[in-house]
One Martini backbone bead per residue (centre of mass of N, CA, C, O) as a GRO file, in nm:
protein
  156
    1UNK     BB    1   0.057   0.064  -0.019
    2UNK     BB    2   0.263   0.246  -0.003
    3UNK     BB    3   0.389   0.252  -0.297
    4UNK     BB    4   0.135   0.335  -0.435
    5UNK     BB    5   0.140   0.611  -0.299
    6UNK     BB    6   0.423   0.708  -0.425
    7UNK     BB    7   0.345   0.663  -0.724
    8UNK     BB    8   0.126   0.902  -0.701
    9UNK     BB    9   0.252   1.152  -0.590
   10UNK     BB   10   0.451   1.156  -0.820
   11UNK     BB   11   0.227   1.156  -1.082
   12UNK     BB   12   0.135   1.444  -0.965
   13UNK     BB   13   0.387   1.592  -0.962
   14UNK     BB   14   0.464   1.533  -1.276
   15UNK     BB   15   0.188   1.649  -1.372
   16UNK     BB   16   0.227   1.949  -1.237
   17UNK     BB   17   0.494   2.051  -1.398
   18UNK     BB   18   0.404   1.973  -1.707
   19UNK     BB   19   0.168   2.198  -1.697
   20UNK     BB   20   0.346   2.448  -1.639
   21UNK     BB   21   0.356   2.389  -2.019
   22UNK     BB   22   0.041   2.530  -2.038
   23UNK     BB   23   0.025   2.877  -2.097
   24UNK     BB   24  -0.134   3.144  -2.144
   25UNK     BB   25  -0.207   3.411  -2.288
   26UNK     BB   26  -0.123   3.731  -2.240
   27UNK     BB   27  -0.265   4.014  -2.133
   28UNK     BB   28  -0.074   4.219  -2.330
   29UNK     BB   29  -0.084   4.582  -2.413
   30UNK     BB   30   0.023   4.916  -2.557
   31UNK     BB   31  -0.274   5.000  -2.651
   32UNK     BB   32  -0.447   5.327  -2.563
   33UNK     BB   33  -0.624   5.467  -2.768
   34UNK     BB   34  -0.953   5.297  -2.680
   35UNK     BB   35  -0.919   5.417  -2.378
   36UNK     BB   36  -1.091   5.543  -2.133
   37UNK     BB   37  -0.878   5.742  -2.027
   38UNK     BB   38  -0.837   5.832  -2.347
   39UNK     BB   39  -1.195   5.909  -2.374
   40UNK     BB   40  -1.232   6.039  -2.075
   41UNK     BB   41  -1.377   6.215  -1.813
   42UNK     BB   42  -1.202   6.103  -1.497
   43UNK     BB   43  -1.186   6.052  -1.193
   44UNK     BB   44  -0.939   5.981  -0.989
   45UNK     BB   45  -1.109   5.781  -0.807
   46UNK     BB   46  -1.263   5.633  -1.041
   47UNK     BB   47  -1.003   5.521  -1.170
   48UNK     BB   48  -0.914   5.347  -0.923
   49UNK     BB   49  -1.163   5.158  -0.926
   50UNK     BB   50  -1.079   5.047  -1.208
   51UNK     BB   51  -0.831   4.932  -1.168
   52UNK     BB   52  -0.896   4.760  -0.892
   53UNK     BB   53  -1.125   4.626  -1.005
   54UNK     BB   54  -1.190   4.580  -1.332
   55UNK     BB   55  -0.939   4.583  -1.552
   56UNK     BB   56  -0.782   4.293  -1.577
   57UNK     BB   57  -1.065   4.200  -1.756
   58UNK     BB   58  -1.171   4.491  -1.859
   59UNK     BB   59  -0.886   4.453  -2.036
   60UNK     BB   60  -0.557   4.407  -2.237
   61UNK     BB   61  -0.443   4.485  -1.933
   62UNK     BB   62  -0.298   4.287  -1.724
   63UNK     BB   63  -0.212   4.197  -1.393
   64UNK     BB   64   0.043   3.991  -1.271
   65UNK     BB   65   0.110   3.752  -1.052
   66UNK     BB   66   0.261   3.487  -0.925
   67UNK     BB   67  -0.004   3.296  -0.946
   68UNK     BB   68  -0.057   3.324  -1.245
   69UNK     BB   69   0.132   3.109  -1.335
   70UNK     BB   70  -0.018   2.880  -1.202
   71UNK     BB   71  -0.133   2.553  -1.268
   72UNK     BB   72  -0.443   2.628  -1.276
   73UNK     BB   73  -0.466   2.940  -1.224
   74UNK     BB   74  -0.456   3.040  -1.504
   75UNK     BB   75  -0.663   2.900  -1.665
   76UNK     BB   76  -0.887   3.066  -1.458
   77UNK     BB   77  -0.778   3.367  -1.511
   78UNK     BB   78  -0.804   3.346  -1.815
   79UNK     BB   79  -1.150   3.293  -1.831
   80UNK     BB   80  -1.214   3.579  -1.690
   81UNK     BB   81  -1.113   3.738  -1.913
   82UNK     BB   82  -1.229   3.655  -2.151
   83UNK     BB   83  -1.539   3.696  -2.053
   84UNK     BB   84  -1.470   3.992  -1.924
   85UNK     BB   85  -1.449   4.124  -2.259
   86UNK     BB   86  -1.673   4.006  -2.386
   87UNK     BB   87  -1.866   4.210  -2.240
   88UNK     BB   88  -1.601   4.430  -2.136
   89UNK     BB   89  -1.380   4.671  -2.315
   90UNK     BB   90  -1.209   4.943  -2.225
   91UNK     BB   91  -0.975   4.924  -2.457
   92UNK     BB   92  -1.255   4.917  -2.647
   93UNK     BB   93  -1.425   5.216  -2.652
   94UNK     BB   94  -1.372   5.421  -2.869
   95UNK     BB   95  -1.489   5.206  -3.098
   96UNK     BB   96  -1.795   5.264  -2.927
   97UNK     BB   97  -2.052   5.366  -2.993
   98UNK     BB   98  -2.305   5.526  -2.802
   99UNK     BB   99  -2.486   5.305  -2.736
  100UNK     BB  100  -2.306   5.071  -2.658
  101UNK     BB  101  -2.228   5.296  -2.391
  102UNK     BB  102  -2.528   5.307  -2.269
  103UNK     BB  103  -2.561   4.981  -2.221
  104UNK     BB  104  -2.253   4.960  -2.040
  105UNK     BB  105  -2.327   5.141  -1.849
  106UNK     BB  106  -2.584   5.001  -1.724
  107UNK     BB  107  -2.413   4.726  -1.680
  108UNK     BB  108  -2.249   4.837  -1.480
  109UNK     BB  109  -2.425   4.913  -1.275
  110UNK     BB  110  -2.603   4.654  -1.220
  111UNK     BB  111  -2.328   4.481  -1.132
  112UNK     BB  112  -2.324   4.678  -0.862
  113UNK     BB  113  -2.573   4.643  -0.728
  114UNK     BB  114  -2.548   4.354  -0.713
  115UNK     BB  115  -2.288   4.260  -0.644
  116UNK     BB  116  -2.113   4.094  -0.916
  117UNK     BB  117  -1.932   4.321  -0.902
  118UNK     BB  118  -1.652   4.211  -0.814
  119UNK     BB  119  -1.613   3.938  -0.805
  120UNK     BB  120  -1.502   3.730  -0.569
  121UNK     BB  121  -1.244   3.563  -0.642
  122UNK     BB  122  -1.142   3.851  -0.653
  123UNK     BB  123  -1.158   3.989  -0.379
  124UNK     BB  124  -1.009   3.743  -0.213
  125UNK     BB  125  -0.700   3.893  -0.377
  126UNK     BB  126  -0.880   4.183  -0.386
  127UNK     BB  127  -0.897   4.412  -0.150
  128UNK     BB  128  -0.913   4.673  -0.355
  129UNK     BB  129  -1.166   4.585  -0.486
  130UNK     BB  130  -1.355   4.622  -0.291
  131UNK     BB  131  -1.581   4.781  -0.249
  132UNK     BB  132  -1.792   5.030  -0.121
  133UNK     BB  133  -2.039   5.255  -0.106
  134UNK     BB  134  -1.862   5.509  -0.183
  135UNK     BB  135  -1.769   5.376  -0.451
  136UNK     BB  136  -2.018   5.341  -0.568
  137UNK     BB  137  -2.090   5.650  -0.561
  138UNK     BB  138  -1.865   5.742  -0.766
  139UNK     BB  139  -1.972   5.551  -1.006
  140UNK     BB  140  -2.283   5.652  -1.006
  141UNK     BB  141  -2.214   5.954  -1.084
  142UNK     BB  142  -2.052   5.908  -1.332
  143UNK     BB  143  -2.234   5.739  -1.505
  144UNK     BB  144  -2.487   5.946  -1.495
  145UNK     BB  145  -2.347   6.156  -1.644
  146UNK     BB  146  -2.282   5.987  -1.911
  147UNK     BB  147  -2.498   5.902  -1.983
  148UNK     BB  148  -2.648   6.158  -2.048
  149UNK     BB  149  -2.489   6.258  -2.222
  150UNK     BB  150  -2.508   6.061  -2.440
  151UNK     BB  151  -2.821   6.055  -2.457
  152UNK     BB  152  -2.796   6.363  -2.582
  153UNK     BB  153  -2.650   6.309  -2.829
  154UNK     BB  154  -2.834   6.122  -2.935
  155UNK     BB  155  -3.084   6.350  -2.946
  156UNK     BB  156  -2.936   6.570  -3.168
   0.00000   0.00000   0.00000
């Protein structure tokens, strides 16, 4: 029975190793022209909640930790980050009509009110991105105020 489980042990340890050369490609683009920070007027606060909170996976550009390097962890934070872009991706801002700018805000406000964004297992790992009241308040000052301004531009 020992020899079974040391066998088992080494054959987990070596699956485990060989793994490790099968990461998925890193988010990371140098590319910032149609992103929200370089297309819109974002207070100082405001930014820094978008940061912390959402840019990881709801943009290019992932900061990865050293966790995210080991797999199975890498292939599961690769696809919060692919999931997330898919939904809204804040670096083809720019790219982005009006209308579509119009229904980003609205999904945006309803995933914070929800408090379904971000993750809870992204707030697990990353305590600066829980949200607070105060900074729920101060983003949803902003988009209602962005809102309005698209709004506006749409019936003009």
């Amino acid at each position: 029975m020992r020899l079974f489980i040391k066998i088992l042990v080494i054959i987990v340890i070596v699956t485990f190793i060989i793994l490790q050369f099968f990461q998925p490609e890193k988010n990371i683009s140098t590319d910032t022209n149609g992103h929200i920070f370089n297309q819109e007027q974002i207070p100082e606060n405001v930014k820094t909640i978008f940061k912390n909170a959402c840019m990881d996976c709801h943009s290019n550009n992932t900061n990865y930790l050293w966790y995210h390097k080991v797999v199975p962890v890498a292939w599961m934070v690769n696809q919060h980050i692919v999931d997330g872009k898919d939904e809204l991706n804040f670096s083809e801002w720019g790219e982005m009509d009006g209308y579509d700018k119009i229904v980003a805000i609205e999904d945006i406000r309803q995933e914070i009110e929800r408090k379904t964004m971000p993750l809870k297992s992204y707030t697990l790992m990353h305590w600066d991105a829980k949200l607070s009241d105060e900074e729920r308040a101060a983003v949803f000052a902003w988009l209602d105020k962005k809102g309005d301004e698209l709004v506006n531009a749409q019936t003009e």
